[in-house]
C-alpha positions as CSV (number, residue, x, y, z in Angstrom):
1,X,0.0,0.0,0.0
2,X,0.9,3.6,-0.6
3,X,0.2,6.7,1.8
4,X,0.0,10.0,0.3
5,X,0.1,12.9,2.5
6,X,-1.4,16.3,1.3
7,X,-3.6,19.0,2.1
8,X,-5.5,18.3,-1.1
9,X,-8.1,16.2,-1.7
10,X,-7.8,16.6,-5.4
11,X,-4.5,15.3,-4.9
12,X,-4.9,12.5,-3.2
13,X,-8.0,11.3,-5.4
14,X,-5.6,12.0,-8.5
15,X,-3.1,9.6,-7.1
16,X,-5.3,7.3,-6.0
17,X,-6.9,6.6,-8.9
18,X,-3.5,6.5,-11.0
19,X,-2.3,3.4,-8.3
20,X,-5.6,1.9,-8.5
21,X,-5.2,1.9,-12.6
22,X,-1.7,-0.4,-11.4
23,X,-3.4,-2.6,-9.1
24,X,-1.3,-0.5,-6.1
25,X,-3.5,-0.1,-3.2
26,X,-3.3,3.4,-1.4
27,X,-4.9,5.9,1.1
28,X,-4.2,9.4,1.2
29,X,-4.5,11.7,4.2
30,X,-4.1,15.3,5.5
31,X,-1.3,16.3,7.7
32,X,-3.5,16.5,11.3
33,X,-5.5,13.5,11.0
34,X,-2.2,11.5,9.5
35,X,-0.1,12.5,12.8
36,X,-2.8,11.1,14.3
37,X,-2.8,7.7,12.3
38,X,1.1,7.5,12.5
39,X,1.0,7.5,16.2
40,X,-2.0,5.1,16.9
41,X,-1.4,2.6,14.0
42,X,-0.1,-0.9,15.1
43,X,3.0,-2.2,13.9
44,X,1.4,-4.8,11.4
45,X,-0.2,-2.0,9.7
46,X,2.8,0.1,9.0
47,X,4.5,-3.2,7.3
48,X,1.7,-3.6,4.6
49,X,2.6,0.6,3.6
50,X,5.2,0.1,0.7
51,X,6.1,4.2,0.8
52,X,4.9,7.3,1.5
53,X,4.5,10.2,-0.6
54,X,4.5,13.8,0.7
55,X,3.2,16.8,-1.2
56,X,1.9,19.6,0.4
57,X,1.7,19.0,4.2
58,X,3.2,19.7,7.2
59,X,7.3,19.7,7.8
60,X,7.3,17.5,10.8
61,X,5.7,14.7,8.1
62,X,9.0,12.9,7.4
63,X,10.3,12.7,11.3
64,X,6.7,11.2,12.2
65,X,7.5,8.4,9.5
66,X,11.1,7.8,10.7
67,X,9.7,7.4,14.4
68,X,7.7,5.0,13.1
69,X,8.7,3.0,9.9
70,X,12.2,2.5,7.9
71,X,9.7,2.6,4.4
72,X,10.9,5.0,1.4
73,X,9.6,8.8,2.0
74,X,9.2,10.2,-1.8
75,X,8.7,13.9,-1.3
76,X,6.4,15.4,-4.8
77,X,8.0,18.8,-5.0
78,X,6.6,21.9,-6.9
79,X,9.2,23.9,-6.6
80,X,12.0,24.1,-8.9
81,X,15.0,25.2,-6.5
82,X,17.6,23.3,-4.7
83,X,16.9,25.5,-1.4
84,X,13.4,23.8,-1.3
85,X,15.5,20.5,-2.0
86,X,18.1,20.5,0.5
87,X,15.2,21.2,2.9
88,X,13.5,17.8,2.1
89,X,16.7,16.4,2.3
90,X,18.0,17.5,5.5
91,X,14.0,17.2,6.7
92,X,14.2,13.1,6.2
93,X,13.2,12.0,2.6
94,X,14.6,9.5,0.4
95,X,14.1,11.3,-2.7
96,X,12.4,14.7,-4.4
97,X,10.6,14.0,-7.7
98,X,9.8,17.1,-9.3
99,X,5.6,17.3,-10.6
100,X,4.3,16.7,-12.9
101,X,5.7,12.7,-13.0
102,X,4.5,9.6,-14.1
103,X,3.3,7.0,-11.9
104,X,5.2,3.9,-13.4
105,X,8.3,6.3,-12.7
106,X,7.2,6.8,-9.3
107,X,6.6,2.9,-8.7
108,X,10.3,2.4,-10.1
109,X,12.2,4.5,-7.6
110,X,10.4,3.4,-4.7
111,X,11.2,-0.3,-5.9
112,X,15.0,1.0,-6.3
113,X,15.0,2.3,-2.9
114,X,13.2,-0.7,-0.9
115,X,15.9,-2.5,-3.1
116,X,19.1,-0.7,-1.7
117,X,17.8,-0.4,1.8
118,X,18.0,-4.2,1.8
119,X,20.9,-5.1,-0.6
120,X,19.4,-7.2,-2.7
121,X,18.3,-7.3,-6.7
122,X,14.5,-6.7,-7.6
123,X,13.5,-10.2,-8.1
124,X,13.1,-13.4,-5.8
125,X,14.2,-16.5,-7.5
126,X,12.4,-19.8,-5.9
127,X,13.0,-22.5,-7.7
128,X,11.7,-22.5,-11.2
129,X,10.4,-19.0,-10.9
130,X,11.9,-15.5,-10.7
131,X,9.2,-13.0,-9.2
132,X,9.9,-9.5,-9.9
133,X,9.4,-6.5,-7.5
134,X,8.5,-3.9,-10.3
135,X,5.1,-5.1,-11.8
136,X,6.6,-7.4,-14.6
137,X,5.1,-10.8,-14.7
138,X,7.1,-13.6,-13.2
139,X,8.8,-15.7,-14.8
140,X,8.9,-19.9,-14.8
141,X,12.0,-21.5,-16.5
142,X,12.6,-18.2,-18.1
143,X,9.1,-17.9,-20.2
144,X,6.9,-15.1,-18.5
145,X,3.7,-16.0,-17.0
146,X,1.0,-13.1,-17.7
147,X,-0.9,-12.8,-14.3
148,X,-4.0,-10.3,-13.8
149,X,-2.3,-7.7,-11.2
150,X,-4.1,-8.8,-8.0
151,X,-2.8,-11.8,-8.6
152,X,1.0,-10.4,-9.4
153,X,1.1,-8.5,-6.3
154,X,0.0,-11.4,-4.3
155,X,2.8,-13.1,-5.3
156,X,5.3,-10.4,-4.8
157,X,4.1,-10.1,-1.6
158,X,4.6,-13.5,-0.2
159,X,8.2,-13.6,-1.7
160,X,9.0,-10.5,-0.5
161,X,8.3,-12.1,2.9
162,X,11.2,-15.1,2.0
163,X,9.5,-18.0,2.9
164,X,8.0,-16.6,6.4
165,X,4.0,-17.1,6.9
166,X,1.4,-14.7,7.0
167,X,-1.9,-14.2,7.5
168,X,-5.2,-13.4,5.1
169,X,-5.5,-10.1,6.5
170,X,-2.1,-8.6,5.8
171,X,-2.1,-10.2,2.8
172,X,-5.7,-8.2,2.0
173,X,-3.8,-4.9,3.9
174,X,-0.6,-4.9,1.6
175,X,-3.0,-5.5,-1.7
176,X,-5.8,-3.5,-1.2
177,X,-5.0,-1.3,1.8
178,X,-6.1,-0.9,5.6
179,X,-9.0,0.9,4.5
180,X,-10.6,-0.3,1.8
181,X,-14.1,-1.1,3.2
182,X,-16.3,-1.6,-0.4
183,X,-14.1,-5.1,-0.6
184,X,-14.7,-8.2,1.7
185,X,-11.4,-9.4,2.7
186,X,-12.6,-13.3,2.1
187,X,-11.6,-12.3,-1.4
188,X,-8.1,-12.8,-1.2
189,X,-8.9,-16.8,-1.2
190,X,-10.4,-16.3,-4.6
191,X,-7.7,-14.6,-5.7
192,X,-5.1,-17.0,-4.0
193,X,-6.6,-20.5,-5.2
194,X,-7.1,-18.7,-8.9
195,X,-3.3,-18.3,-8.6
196,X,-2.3,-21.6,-7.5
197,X,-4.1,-23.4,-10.5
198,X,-1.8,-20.7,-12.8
199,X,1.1,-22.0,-10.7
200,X,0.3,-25.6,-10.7
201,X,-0.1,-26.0,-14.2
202,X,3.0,-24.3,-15.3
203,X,5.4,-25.8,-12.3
204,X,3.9,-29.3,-12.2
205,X,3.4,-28.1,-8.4
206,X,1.9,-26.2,-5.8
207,X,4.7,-23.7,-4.6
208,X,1.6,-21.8,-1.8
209,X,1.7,-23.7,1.3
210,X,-1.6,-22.6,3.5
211,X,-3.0,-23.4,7.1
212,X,-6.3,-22.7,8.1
213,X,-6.0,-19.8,10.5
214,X,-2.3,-19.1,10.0
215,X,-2.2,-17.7,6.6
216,X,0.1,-18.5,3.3
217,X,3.5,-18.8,2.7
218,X,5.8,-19.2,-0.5
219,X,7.9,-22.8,-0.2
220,X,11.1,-21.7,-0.9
């Protein structure tokens, strides 16, 4: 999930609507009621935000993240001057993308950032299958299997967690957000057993080991 931080609702329903369009979940909030959030939230919920993005709020936003959360800060700058820079900079953010920018660009440096932060290239192999971090299709034996994006991110998500289990609900959190409440969270079964078949059929296997009332893991 994605957190967008601005004053501006027209702002955050732009960008909200652009992630939905990439099967991102995201949630967008103004600078008083997001202190709020950042200091009552519970650890499991910070894990399923993937990055933050900061436009026009308040400039204590990026040291309320850091108290929090180690996840990229990507601060969406309209101002053209490397004073206003250096101030994000020294203030706490990753990185300053000047507006207007596209969202696949957007997408790519927070996946380049998450990347460096843990050493590691932006795929997971396991086994057969090399499962990309940037919203390409994975790949089995080296031919790419096409996956709707529900689907995709499901499957980024449980390799990005390298084997551990977890549960239905923070796989629902991480692909359609804490606050999504026009989407039942049972569907992330559907969406889970409709991948598995894909799986099966091209590995010869079922890689998704699941436990009733623990959750899903990738066999690695």
């Amino acid at each position: 999930m994605i957190v967008i931080v601005d004053e501006r609702d027209l702002v955050k329903e732009g960008y909200h609507s652009l992630f939905d369009r990439e099967g991102v979940a995201s949630a967008g909030f103004g600078s008083s009621e997001f202190g709020e959030w950042m200091t009552s939230a519970a650890d499991e919920d910070l894990q399923s935000v993937r990055a933050f993005l900061i436009g026009d709020c308040g400039p204590d936003t990026p040291r309320r993240i850091r108290d929090r959360t180690a996840a990229p800060v990507i601060a969406l700058s309209e101002q053209n001057s490397l004073e206003n820079t250096l101030r994000l900079f020294e203030a706490g953010v990753d990185d300053v993308v000047r507006k207007p920018v596209h969202i696949r660009e957007l997408l790519a440096r927070i996946t380049a950032i998450r990347s460096r932060s843990k050493e590691t290239v932006n795929y997971v192999q396991v086994g057969a299958m090399r499962i990309f971090m940037d919203g390409r299709d994975p790949e089995i034996n080296g031919e790419p299997l096409p996956l709707p994006r529900r689907e995709r991110r499901i499957l980024e998500y449980l390799a990005s967690n390298s084997g551990r289990r977890v549960t239905k609900t923070q796989v629902f959190n991480a692909i359609y957000g804490i606050f999504d409440d026009e989407v039942e969270e049972n569907v992330v079964e559907s969406h889970i057993s409709k991948l598995r078949k894909k799986l099966r059929d091209r590995l010869g296997h079922d890689p998704i080991d699941s436990k009733r009332f623990l959750g899903y893991r990738l066999i690695v």
